[in-house]
LUMZAVO-312129 format. One record per residue (C-alpha): x, y, z. Coordinates in steps of 0.001 Angstrom, whole numbers, padded with zeros to 6 digits, always signed. Example, Ala and Ser with C-alpha at 12.3 -4.5 7.8 and 13.67 -1.06 7.14 Angstrom:
<recs>
+012300-004500+007800;+013670-001060+007140;
</recs>
This chain:
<recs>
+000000+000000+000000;+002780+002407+001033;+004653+002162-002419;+001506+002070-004649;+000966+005809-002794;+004591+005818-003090;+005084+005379-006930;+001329+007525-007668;+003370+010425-005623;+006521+009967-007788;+004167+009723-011139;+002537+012830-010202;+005149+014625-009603;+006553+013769-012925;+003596+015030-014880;+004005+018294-012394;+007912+018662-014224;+006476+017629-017593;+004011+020794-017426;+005708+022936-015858;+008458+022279-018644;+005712+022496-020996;+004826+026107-019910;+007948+027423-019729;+008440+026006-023334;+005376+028468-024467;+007024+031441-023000;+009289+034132-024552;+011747+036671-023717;+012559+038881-026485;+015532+041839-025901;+014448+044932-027531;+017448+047959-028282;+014909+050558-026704;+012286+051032-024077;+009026+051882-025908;+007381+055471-025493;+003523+055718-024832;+002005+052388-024979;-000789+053843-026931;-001239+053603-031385;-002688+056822-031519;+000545+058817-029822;+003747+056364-029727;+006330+056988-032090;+009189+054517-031726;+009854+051231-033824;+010251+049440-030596;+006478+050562-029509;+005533+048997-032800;+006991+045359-032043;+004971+045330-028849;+001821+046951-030490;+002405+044056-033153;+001557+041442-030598;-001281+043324-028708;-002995+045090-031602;-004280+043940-034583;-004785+046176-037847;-007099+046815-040488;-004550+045739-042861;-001278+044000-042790;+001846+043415-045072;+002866+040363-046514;+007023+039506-046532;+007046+040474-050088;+005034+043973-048974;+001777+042686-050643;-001488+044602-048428;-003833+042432-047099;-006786+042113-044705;-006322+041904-040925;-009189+043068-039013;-010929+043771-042594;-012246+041180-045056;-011939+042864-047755;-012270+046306-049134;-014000+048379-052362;-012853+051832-053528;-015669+054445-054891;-015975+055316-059088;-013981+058853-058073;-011435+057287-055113;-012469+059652-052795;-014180+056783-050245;-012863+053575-049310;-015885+050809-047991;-014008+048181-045587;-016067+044826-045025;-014750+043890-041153;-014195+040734-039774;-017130+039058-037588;-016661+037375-034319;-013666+039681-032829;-013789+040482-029601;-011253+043358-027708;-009383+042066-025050;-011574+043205-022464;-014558+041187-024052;-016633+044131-025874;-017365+043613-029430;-014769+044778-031940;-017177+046425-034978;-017774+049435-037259;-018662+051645-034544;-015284+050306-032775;-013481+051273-036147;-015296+054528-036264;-014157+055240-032955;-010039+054538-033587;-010205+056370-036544;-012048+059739-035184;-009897+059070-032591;-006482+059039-034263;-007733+062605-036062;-008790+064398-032815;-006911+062979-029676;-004541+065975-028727;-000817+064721-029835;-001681+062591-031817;+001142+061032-034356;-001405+059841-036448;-003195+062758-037545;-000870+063519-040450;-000769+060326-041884;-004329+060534-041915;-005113+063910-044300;-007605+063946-046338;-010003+062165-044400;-013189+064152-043725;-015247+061718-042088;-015872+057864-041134;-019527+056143-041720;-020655+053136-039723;-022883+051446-042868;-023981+048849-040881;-021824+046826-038231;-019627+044617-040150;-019124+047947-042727;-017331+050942-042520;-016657+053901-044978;-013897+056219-044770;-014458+059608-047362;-011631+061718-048357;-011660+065350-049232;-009530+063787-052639;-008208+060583-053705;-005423+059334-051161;-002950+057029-052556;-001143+055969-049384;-004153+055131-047592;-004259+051144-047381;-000718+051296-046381;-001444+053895-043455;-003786+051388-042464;-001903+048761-041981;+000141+050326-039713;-000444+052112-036224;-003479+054285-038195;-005151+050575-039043;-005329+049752-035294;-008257+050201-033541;-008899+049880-030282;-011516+049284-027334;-013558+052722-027179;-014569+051000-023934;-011248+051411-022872;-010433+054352-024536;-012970+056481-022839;-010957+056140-019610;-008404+058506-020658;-005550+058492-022797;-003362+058105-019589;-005558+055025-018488;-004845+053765-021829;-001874+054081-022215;-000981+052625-018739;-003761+049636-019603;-003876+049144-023651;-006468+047438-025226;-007215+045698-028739;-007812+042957-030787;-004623+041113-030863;-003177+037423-030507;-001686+038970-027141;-003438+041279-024032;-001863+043393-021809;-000333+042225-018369;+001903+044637-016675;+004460+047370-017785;+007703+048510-015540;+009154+051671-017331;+013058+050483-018654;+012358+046899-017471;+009529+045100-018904;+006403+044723-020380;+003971+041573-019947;+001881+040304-022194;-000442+037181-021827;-002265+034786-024809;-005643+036235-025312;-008004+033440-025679;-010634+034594-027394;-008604+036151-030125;-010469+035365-033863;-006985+033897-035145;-006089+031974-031929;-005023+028958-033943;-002211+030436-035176;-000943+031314-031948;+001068+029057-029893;+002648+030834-027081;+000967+031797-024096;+003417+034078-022567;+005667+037043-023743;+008175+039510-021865;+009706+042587-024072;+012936+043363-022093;+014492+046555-023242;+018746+046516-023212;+020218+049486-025236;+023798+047626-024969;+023625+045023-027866;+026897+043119-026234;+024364+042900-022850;+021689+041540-024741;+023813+039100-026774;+025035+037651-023694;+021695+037152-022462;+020628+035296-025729;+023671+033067-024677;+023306+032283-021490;+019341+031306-022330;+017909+034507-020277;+016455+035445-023844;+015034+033518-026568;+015095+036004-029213;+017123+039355-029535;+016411+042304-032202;+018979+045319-034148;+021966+042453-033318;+025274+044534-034162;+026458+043257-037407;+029919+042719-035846;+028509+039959-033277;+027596+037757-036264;+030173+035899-036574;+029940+034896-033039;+026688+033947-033013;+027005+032108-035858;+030001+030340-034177;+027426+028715-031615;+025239+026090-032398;+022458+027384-029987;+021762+030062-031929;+020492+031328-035337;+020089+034302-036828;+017665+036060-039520;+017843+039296-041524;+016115+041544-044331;+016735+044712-045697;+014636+047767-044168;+012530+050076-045905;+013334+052992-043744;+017143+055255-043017;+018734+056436-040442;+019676+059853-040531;+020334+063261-038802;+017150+065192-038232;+018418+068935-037962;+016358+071415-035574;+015577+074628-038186;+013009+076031-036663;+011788+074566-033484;+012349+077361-030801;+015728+078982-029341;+017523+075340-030225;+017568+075938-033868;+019300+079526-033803;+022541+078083-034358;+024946+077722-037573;+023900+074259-038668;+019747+075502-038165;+019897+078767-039960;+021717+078055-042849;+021355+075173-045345;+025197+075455-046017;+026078+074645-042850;+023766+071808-043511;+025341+070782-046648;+028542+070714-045617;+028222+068835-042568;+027022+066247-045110;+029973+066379-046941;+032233+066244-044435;+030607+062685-043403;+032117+059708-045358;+029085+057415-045531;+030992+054041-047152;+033599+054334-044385;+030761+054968-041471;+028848+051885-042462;+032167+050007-043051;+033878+050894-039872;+030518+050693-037579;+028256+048242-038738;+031285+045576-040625;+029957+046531-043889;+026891+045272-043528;+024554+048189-044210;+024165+050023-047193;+025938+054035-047027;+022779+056033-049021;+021830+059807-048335;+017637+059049-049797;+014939+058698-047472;+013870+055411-049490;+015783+052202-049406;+017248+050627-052787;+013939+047816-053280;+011857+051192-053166;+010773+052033-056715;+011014+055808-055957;+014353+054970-054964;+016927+057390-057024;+019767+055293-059682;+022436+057506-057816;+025132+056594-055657;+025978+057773-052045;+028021+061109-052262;+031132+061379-052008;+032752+062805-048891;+034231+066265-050089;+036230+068367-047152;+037316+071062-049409;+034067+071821-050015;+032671+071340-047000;+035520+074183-045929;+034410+076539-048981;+030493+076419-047567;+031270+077062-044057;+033884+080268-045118;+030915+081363-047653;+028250+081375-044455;+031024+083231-042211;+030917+080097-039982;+034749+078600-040318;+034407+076105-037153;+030922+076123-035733;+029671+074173-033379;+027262+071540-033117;+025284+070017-030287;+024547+066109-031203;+022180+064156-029577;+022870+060143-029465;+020481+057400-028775;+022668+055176-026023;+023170+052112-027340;+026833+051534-027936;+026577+051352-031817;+024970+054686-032075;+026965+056293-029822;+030007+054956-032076;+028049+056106-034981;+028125+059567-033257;+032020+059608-032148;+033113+058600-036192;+030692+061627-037523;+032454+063748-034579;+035829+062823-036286;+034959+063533-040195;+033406+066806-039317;+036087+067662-037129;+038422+067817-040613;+036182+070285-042074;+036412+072475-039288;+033051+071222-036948;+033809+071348-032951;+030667+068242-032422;+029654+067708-028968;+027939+064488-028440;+025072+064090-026272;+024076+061023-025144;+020646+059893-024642;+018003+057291-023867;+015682+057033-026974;+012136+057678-025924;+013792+060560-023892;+015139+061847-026691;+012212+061794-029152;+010717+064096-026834;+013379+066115-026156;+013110+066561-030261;+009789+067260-030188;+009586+069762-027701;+012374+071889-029723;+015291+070963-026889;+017728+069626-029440;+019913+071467-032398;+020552+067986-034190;+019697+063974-033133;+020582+060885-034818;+017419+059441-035585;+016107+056365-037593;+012901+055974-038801;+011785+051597-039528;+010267+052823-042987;+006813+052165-044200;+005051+050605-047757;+004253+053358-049461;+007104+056351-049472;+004242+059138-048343;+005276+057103-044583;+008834+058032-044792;+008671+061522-045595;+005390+063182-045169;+005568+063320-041542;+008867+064175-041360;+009421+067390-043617;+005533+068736-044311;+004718+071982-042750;+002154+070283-040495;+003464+066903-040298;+003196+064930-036793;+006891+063950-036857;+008314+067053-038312;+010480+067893-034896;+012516+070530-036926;+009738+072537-037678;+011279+072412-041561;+008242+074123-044024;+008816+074617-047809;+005514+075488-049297;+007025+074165-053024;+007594+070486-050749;+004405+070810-049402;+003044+071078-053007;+004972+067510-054116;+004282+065676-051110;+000090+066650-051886;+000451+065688-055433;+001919+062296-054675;-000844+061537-052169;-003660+062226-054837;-002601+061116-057666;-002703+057294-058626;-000639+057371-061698;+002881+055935-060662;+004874+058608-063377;+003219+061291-061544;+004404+060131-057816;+007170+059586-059002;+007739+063281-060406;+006295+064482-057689;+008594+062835-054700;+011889+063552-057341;+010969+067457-056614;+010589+067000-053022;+013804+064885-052880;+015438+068117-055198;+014658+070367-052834;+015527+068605-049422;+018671+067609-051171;+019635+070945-050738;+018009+072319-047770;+018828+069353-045677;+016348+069306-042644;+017272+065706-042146;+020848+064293-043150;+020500+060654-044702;+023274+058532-043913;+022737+054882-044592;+020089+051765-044774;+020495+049047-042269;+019358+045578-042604;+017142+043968-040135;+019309+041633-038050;+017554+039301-034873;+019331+036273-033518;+017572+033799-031730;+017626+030699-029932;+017498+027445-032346;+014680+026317-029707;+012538+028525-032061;+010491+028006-035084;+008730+029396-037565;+009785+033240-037295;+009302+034826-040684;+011451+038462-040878;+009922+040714-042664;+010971+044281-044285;+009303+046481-041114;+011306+044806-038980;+008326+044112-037001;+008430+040819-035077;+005054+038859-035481;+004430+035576-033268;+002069+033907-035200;+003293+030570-036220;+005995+031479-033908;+006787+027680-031210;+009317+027127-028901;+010784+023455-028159;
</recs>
């Protein structure tokens, strides 16, 4: 009797280590380069908010690895005769995370929402929309003042998200501090520069394709940091890997890695006329500007930073783009860059530079300092945590930060916010009513010749007046544990779970 209650102990036991190890094989730990901003679609800004959004929020829309668009939340989709109104057929059966119902009065709600809420980062990508009609609960129509090319791909990013108005109505604080949508994924806990916790949903519409139940986003700027905790089995998956760790991952047989090429650059964005910060040399006058860009030897940067592996460019499209200029990166010129800053009466100005801290950027920062140094720049780095930073930008605080920007479908995302009068992400406060002009002709027209012409002019004119200072186009670059399968990369560089098993 004693070892038959004996050997049942023992046999229970067993099955308690078998699921126990079976839950801890459904969990992941994924090492992000940044803490995320606002944990909210409407005001975040940063890439790194966008791999956590892509786990609790679904989208109208989504890409394909091969940038096809293609319904999320939506069904399906029909344009009007004159483009000016989009009808979106919704999915049924979605619930929010907090259980309400996830329909066209839901959609209506995000939408209005993304125009209106005060700081919102979506507003700009959303021009041109003059209203949102519920047409019955699994139908939605979105009018335009004039036919908006870029619009399925705004919707299939942060704009495409909707999210519980339940939840919403709390407050945008509330929110933010408690998110809620329609992903594979709901919200569990956040500690600012430490974690954030997210949990399977169960009643999410696609839950088949889900098969982990558990993930924690741990933000460590310091890539060596997170390697090492990819190593030692802390992490299961790590993103932005430094290109000159590869061949040390690739040495161990616990690990593998993945990469694409990005459809975004990473630049300088130069404060012209946000506040006191841009009444410097390099703010008020586009000389200055252009021969800070000279002075910078883009093949060398990528070469000496980043092994090689990223591509030196000064075009705020990357080379798969088709609006992507035939040209090559320019050359780095010091005489020149001597000649403009004599001609401006500015022979050795000086130039505050604010640095993301991770370790690569701040040694992208200290080889920039060098080159402009030979042309007769005195650059004072400034080192930074991200999210800090992107408000310190926005706010007018900085003269000049080194700033990427992920890249999005359709080229309007990569420059319309960024150098429009108006435009949510314009921190520089750059306006060039001729840009302007472009930028509007390329979002109404449909004809690619015409875009095309029209984002050539922009590119002209920004060319010259430099409010941001394009520098290069990384590739994507995660490694991860071999214990996982299934992760597809795509050109975002948004990590997306479905599919995604660990064991």
């Amino acid at each position: 009797m004693r070892r038959t209650i004996r050997s049942g102990l023992i046999a229970l036991a067993i099955v308690g280590f078998l699921d126990q190890g079976q839950a801890l094989a459904q969990q992941l730990r994924i090492g992000l380069q940044d803490d995320p901003d606002v944990l909210d679609p409407t005001i975040s800004r940063t890439f790194v908010g966008r791999v956590v959004f892509a786990s609790m929020c679904d989208k109208l829309f989504d890409i394909t690895p091969d940038l096809k668009i293609v319904p999320q939340l939506a069904t399906g989709y029909e344009w009007s005769a004159d483009q000016k109104s989009l009808m979106i057929k919704l999915r049924d059966g979605v619930l929010f995370q907090d259980g309400t119902k996830m329909d066209a009065a839901a959609v209506k709600y995000s939408l209005e929402r993304h125009l209106t809420l005060p700081g919102s980062t979506r507003k700009s990508e959303l021009t041109g929309v003059t209203g949102v009609e519920v047409v019955d609960p699994s139908i939605v129509r979105i009018n335009l003042s004039a036919p908006f090319a870029p619009l399925l791909a705004v919707l299939s990013d942060r704009a495409g998200m909707i999210v519980s108005p339940k939840a919403a109505e709390a407050g945008a604080a509330a929110f933010a501090s408690h998110p809620v949508c329609a992903g594979p994924f709901k919200f569990v806990e956040r500690v600012p520069q430490d974690r954030i916790v997210l949990e399977r949903f169960p009643d999410y519409w696609n839950k088949g394709h889900v098969k982990i139940d558990k993930v924690t986003f741990l933000p460590i700027p310091d890539s060596a940091v997170r390697l090492a905790n990819l190593k030692s089995g802390d992490l299961d998956m790590i993103e932005r890997v430094a290109p000159t760790d590869l061949d040390d991952i690739k040495s161990n047989p616990k690990l593998t890695t993945a990469s694409i090429g990005e459809l975004g650059y990473q630049g300088i964005t130069i404060n012209v006329a946000n506040g006191p910060k841009s009444k410097t040399p390099i703010g008020s006058d586009e000389r200055v500007r252009q021969a800070f860009s000279l002075a910078i030897d883009r093949q060398a940067l990528v070469q000496v930073v980043y092994n090689g592996f990223f591509i030196a460019d000064d075009q705020w499209t990357g080379p798969a783009s088709p609006f992507h200029l035939d040209r090559p990166a320019p050359a780095r010129d010091v005489a020149k860059a001597k000649a403009l800053l004599a001609a401006a009466g500015q022979p050795h100005p000086t130039i505050h530079l604010t640095v993301p801290n991770t370790p690569t950027l701040m040694q992208t920062g200290q080889v920039i300092q060098s080159m402009a140094a030979e042309a007769g720049f005195d650059v004072q780095l400034q080192a930074m945590e991200f999210a800090s930073a992107l408000a310190a930008s926005q706010k007018g605080e900085l003269e000049a930060l080194v700033l990427a920007w992920s890249g999005r479908t359709d080229p309007d995302g990569n420059i319309f916010s960024f150098v429009s009068c108006d435009g949510a992400l314009n921190d520089g406060k750059y306006c060039n009513k001729e840009v302007d002009a472009a930028l509007n002709t390329a979002r109404t027209a449909s004809d690619f010749a015409q875009r095309k012409a029209a984002y050539d002019k922009v590119t002209g004119i920004t060319d010259r007046e430099l409010p941001i200072i394009y520098l290069y186009h990384q590739k994507w670059l995660w490694a991860l544990s071999n214990k996982l399968h299934g992760f597809t990369p795509y050109p975002d560089g948004i990590i997306r779970l479905g599919d995604v098993t660990k064991g």
